[in-house]
C-alpha positions in Angstrom: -30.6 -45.7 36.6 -27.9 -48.0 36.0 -25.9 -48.6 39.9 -22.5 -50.6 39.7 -20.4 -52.0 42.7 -17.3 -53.9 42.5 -17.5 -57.4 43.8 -14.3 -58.8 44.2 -10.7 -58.0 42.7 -7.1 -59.4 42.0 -4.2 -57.5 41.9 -0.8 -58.2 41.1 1.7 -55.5 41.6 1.0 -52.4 43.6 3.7 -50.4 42.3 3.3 -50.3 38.5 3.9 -46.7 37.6 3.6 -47.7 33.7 -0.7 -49.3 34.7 -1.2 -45.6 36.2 -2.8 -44.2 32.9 -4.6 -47.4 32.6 -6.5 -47.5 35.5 -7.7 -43.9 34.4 -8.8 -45.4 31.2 -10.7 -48.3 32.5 -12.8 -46.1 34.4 -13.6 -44.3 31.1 -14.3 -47.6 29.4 -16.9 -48.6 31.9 -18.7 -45.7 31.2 -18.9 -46.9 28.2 -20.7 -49.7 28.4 -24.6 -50.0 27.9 -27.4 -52.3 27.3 -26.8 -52.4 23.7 -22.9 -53.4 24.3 -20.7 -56.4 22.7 -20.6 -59.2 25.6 -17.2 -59.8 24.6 -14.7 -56.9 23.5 -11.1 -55.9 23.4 -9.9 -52.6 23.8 -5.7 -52.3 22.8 -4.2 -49.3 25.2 -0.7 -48.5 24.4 1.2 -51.6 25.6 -1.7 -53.7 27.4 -5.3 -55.2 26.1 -8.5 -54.4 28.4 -10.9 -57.6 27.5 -14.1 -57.8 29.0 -17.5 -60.1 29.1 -20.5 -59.5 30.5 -22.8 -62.5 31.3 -25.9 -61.9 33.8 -25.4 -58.7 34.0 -21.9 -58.9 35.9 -18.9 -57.7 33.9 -15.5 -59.3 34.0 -12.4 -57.6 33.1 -9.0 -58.7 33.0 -6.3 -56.5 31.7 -2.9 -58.0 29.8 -0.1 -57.3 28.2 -0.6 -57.0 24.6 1.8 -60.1 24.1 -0.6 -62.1 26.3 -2.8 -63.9 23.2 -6.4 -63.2 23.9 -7.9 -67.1 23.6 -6.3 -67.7 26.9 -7.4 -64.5 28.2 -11.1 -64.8 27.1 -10.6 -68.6 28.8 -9.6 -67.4 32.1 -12.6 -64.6 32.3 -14.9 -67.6 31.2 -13.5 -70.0 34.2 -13.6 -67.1 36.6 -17.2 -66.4 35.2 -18.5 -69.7 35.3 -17.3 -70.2 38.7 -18.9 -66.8 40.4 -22.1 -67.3 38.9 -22.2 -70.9 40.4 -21.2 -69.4 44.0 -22.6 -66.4 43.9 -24.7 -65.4 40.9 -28.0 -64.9 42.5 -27.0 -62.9 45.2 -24.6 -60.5 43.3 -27.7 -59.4 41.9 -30.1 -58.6 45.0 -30.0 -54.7 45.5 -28.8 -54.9 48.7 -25.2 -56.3 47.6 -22.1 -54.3 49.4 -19.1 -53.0 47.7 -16.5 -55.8 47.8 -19.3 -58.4 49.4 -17.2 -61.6 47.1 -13.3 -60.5 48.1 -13.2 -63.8 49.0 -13.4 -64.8 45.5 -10.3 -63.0 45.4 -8.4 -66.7 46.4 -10.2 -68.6 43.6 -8.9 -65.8 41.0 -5.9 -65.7 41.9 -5.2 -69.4 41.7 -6.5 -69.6 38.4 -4.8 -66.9 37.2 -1.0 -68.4 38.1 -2.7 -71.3 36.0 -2.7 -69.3 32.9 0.4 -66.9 33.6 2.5 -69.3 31.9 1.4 -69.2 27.9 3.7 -72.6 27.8 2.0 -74.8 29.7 0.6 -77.8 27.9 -3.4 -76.9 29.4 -2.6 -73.5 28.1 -1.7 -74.7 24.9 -4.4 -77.0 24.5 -6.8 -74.0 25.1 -4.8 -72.1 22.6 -5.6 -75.1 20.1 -8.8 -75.7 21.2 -12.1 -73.8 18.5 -13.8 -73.9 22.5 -12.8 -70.2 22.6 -13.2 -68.7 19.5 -12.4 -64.9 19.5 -13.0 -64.0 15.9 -16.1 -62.6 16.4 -15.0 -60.6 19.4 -15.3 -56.9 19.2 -12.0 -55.2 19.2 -11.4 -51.3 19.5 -8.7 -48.6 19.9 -8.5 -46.9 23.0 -7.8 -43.6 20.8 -11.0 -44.3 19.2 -12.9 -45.5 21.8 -12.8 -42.9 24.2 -11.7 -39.5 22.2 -13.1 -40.0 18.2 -16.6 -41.2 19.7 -16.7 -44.7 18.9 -18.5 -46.7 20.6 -18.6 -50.8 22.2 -22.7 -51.1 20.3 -23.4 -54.4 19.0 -22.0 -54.4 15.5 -25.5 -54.9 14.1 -26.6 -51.7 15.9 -24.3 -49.4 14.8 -25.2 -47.4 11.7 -22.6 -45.9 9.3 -25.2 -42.5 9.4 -23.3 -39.2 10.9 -27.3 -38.8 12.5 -26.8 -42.4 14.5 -23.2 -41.0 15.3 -23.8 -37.8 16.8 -26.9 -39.0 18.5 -24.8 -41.9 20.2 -24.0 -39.7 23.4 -27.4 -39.3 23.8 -28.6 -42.8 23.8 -25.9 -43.8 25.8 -27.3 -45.5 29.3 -26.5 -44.5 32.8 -23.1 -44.1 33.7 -21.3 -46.2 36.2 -19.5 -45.1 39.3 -16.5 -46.8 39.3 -14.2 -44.5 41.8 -14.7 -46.6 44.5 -12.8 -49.9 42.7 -9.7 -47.5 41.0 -8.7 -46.3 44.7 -9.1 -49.7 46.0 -7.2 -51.2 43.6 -3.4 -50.0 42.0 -2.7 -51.4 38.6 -2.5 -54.6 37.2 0.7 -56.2 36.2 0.6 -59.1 33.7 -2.8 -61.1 33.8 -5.4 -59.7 36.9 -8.9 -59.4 36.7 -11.4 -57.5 38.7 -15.6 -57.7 38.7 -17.8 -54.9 38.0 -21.7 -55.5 39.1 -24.2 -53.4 36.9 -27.3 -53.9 38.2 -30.9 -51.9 37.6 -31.8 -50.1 40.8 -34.2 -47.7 41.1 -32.8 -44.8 43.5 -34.3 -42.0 45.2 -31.5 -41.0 46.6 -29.6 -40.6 43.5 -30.2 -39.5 39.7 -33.6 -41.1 38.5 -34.2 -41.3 34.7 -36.0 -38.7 33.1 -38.5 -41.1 32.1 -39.1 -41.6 35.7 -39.0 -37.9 36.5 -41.1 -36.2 33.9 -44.3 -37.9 34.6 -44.0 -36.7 38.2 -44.0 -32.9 37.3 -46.6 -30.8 38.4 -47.1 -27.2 36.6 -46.9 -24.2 38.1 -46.4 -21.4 35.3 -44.6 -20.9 31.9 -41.4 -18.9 32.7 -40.2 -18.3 28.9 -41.9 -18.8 25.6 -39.6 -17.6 22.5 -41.0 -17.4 19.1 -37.4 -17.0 17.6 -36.0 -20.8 19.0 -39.3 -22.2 19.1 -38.6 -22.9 22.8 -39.9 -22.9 25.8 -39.4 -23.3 30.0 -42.0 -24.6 32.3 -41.7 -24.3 35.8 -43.3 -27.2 38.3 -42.3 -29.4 40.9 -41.2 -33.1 41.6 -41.7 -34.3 45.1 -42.0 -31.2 46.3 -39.0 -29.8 44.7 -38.8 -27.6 42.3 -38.7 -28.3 38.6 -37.8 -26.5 35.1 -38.4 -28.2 31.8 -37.4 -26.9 28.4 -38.7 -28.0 25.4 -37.2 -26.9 22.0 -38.4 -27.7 18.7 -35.9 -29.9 17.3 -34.5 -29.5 13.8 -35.5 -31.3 10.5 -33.3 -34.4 9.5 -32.0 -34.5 6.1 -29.8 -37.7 5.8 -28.6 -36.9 2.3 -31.0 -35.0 0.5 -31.4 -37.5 -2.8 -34.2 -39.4 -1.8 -37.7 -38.4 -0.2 -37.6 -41.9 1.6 -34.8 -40.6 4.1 -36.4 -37.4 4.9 -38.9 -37.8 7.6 -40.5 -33.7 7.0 -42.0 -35.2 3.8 -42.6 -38.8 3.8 -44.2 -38.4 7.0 -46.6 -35.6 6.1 -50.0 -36.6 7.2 -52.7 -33.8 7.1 -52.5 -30.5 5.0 -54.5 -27.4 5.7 -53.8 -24.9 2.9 -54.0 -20.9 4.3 -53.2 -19.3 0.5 -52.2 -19.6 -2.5 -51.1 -16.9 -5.0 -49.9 -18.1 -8.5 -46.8 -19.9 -8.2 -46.8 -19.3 -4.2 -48.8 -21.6 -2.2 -48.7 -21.6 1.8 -50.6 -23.9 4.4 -49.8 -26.0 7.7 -49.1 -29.9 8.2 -48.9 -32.4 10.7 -45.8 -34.5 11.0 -46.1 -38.1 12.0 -43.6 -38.3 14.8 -41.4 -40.8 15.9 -38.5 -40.8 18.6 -35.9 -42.7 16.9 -36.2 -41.1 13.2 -38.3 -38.0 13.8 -38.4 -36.4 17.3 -40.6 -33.8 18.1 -38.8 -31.9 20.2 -35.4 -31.5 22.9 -36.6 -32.1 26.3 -34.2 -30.8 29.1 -34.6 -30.6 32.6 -33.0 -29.2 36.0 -34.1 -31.0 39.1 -34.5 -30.1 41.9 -34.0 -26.4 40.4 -32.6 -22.9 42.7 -33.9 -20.0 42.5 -30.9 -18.9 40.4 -31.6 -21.4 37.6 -35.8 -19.8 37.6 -34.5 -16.5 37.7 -32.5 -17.8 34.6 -35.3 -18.8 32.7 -37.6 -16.3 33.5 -38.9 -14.2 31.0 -37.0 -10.7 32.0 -35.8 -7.1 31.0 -32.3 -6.4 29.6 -30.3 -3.4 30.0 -26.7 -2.5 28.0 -24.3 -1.8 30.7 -20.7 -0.6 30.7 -18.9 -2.0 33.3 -15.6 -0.6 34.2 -12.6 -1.8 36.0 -13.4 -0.5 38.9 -17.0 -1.8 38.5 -15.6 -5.4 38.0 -13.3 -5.1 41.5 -16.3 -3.6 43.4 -19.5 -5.9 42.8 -18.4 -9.1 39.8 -15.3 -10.2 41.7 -17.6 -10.6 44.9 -20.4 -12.5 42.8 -17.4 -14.6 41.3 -16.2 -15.9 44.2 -19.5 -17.3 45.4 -19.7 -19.0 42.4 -16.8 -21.0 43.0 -16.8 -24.5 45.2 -19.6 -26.8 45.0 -21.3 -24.2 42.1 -18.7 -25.7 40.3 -18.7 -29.3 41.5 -20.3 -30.7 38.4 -17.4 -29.2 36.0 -14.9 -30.9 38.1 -16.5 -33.9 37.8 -16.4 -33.9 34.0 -12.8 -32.9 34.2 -11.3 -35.5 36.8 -13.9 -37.5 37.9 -15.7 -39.3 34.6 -19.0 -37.9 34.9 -20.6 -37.6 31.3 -17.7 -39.9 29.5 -19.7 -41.4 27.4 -20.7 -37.9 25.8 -17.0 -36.8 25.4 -16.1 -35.7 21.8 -12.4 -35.1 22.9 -10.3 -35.0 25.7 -6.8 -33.7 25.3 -5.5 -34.4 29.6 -2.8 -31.7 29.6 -2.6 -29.3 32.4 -1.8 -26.9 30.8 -3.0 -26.2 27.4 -5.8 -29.6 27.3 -9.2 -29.3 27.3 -12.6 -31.6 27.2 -14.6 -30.8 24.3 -18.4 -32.1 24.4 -22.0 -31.5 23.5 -23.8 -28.5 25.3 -27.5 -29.3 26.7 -28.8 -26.9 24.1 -27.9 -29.6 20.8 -30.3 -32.3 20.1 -27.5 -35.3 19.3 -28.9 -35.3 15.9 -28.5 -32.2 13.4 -25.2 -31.2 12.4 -26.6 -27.9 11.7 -27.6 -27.6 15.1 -24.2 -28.9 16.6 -23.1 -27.0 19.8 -20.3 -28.1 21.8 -18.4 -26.7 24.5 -15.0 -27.4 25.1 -14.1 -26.4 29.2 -10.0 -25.8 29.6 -8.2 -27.9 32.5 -6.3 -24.8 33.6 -8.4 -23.1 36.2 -6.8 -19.9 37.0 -9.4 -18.3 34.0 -12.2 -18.0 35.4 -13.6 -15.1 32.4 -13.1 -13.2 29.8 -11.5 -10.6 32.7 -8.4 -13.0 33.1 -7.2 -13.0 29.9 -4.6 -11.1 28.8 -1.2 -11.1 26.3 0.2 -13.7 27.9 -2.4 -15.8 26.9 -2.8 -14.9 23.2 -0.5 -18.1 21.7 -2.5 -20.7 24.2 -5.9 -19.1 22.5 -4.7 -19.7 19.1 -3.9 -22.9 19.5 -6.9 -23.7 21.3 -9.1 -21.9 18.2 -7.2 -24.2 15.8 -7.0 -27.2 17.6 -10.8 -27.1 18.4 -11.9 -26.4 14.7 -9.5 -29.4 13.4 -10.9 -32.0 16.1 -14.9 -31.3 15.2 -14.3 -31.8 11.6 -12.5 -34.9 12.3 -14.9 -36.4 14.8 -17.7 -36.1 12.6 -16.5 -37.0 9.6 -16.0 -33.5 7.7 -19.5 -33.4 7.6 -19.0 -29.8 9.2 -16.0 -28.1 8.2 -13.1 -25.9 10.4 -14.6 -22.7 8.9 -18.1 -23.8 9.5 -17.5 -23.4 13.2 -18.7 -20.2 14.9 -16.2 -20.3 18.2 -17.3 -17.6 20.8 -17.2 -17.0 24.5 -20.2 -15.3 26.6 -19.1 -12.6 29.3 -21.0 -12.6 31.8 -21.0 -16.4 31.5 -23.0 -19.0 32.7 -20.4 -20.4 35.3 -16.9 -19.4 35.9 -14.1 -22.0 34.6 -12.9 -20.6 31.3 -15.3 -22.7 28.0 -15.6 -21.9 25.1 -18.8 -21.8 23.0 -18.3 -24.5 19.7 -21.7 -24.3 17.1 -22.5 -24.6 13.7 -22.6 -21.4 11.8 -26.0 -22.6 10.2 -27.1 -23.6 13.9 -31.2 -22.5 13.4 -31.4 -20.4 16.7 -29.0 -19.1 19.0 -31.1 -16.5 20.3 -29.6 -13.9 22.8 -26.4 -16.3 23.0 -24.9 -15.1 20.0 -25.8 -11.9 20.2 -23.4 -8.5 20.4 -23.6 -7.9 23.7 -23.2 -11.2 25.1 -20.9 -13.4 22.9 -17.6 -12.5 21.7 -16.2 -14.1 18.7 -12.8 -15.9 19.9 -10.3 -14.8 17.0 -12.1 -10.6 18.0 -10.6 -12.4 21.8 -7.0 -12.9 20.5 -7.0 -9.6 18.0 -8.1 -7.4 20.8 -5.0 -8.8 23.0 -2.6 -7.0 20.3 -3.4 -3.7 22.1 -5.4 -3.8 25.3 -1.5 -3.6 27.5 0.1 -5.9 29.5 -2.9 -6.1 32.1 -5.7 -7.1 29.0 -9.1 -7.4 29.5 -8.8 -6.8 33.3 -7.6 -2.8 32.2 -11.3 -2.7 29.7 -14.5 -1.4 30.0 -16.9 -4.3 28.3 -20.3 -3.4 27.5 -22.6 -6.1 27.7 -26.4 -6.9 27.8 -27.4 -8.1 31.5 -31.1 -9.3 32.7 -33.2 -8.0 35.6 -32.9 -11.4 37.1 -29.2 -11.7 37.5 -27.9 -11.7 40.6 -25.4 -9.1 39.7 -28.2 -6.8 38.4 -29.8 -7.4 41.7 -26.5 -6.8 43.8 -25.5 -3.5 42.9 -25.3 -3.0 38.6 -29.1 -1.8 38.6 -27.7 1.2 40.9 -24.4 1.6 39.1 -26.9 1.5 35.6 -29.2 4.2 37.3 -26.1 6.5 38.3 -24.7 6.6 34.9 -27.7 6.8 33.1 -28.5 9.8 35.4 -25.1 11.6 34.2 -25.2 11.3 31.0 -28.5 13.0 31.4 -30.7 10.0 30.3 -34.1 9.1 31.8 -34.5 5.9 34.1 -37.7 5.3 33.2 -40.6 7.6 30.6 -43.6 8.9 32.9 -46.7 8.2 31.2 -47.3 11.6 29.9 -44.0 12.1 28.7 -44.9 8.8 26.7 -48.4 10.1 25.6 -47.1 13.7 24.4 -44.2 11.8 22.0 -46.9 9.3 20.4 -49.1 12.8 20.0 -45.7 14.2 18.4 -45.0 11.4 15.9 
């Protein structure tokens, strides 16, 4: 995995309220940066410009006012550059290095830096003058565009123009960098400061190891789920003793543009033909596809390490029932499951909201309270069809937990939410997929309890049960059924939906509210085996 640690910092003014969105986006831009990055690059953000260089795998960053002309400010990160990796280059990089280990490189920084504050001096103006710092070939990007309209920092020659090599960017992306530690050490910075970022390659048992690492490592136990419909399927096992799910989903056929056979890979790469039959004009047989990971991928792997026994029970190849659950249903046994579902269950969706985590997969990120959301892929896409896109876009408000919660009050947010949503995918990718291409939906039960809604392709190849009546709902059937539902909405309905032996809830009390009812309205619970016997005899 890819570790970071600031080194040393320089800060000029503590008390900048007009840096306090910056620092927020600077933690966004780090997470940005990969392997395959620009070494030089400037990023304009409102009234200031983040530049940046990475040499030995340390990465300098000095952020200025957009007035400040960016030869000097590429100069200065090359002094302060040059000068660290003569001190202290080799051991910035052992794996052992502390958080802050170089703050006494803060003096040397800071006396440079009152060197170039003044753009008039004659050094300064000989650097300006001087082709020693030539900045026409650095990278420069939009903030906008950067971090919401999924561009990306790539080396220019590595960036394809194809929507496949643009929705598969998230994907590719390396390890993100944890960078909390440096924005609470250090307020904003006014004029010309500069702090230093160390990324270095550490392998981590501790922390998040690459699947790469991890899948090798898994030991098979049992299949949990095999589905014919997706082509799917869920493996349990164990790594280190821990247990382990895999999914594996066969991925969808790329079709770059459908006018040549030389860019699609499920013919040119044909490479053995068994025919089964053939009737006139109808022939049918089986092939093998020559696979490759960049431009033909098997399949999607996924997996959930170390896994609960709530994520197996998940997976697990179960019975359904059709319930009705009531109000008074809802109060008695789902409000109770709800609530330990909250806190550290959902750690990892406050972490996408206000922490970073998974910013380099964000499609769009509108930061208002209030009516703002995040919109990015679900783990069930690929990153490469369109016709398989799912997103999910998660609200910031958090007093929805459900589909329960909503009620008239909240009809104009959804609508604008609906529309919002459908205009932002077309624009990210291109109008490739259109706003009345999108299927929009919400699940009840769901999956986790902070309000998301569900964001696919309406040619998406397999949904399975998560599109079906009985689990999704259509958000615009949401908003129409507000209209009449009274002032207390979906918290006043009975909603029948489809639930599995191995929920939880199921388990805590719906399997006896489901036998009860069943039992008045006169229905059987289960056939006896003569019962069974004597209908086949009667058929």
């Amino acid at each position: 995995m890819m570790v970071s640690l600031p080194l040393s910092g320089s800060v000029d003014d503590d008390n900048d309220p007009s840096l306090a969105e910056q620092k927020k986006k600077v933690k966004l831009i780090i997470s940005r940066i990969t392997p395959n990055s620009e070494p030089r690059a400037s990023i304009e953000s409102d009234n200031f410009q983040i530049h940046y260089l990475i040499k030995d795998s340390i990465i300098y960053f000095v952020i200025c006012e957009k007035s400040y002309p960016r030869k000097l400010a590429f100069s200065y990160i090359s002094e302060i550059s040059n000068e660290f990796s003569q001190s202290h280059g080799s051991d910035s990089l052992r794996p052992d290095t502390r958080p802050y280990q170089y703050v006494s490189f803060d003096n040397y920084m800071k006396k440079t830096k009152k060197i170039y504050q003044d753009q008039r001096a004659q050094s300064n103006l000989d650097k300006l003058n001087s082709d020693l710092a030539d900045v026409k070939a650095v990278m420069s990007k939009n903030i906008e565009d950067l971090l919401y309209r999924g561009d990306s920092l790539d080396k220019m020659s590595e960036v394809s123009s194809s929507i496949r090599m643009e929705s598969k960017k998230y994907r590719k992306a390396a390890h993100k960098i944890n960078f909390d530690l440096l924005i609470q050490q250090y307020a904003p910075i006014a004029g010309v400061g500069l702090f230093i970022i160390n990324s270095i390659e550490i392998l981590n048992h501790s922390h998040i190891m690459s699947l790469d690492t991890l899948i090798p490592k898994f030991q098979f136990k049992r299949v949990l789920v095999s589905n014919p419909q997706t082509k799917s399927t869920a493996l349990l096992g164990q790594i280190d003793s821990k247990d382990a799910i895999i999914t594996l989903e066969k991925t969808n056929f790329l079709l770059d543009d459908g006018t040549s056979t030389d860019n699609i890979p499920c013919i040119n790469t044909i490479e053995q033909i068994a025919t089964t039959t053939q009737n006139d004009i109808y022939h049918w047989g089986l092939c093998t596809l020559k696979q490759d990971l960049e431009t033909n991928p098997t399949s999607k792997l996924n997996l959930i390490w170390p896994a609960t026994e709530v994520h197996i029970k998940k997976y697990t190849q179960q019975q359904y029932h059709l319930i009705e659950e009531t109000p008074e249903v809802y109060n008695n046994y789902v409000v109770p499951y709800i609530k330990t579902m909250t806190g550290d269950r959902l750690k990892w969706v406050g972490n996408i909201l206000h922490e970073g985590a998974e910013a380099e997969k964000i499609v769009y990120n509108d930061l208002d309270k209030e009516k703002g959301f995040v919109l990015l892929p679900d783990m069930k896409w690929d990153g490469l069809s369109l016709d398989a896109l799912y997103l999910v876009a998660i609200v910031y408000r958090e007093d929805i937990k459900s589909l329960r919660d909503l009620n008239p009050s909240h009809k104009e947010w959804l609508q604008d939410l609906n529309l919002k949503i459908r205009k932002v995918v077309a624009s990210s990718y291109n109008g490739q997929v259109l706003p009345d291409e999108l299927r929009l939906f919400i699940h009840y039960q769901p999956s986790y309890y902070h309000f998301h809604i569900h964001v696919v392709n309406i040619l998406h190849p397999g949904l399975g049960d998560g599109i079906a009546a009985g689990k999704a709902i259509l958000l615009e059937d949401v908003i129409e059924q507000l209209n009449y539902l009274g002032p207390k909405g979906f918290s006043n309905k009975t909603i029948s939906y489809v639930i599995g032996e191995n929920h939880p809830l199921w388990v805590n009390g719906l399997k006896k509210v489901q036998s009860d009812r069943l039992k008045e309205l006169g229905l059987p619970t289960e056939f006896p085996k003569d019962d069974i016997e004597e209908l086949n005899v009667k058929q």
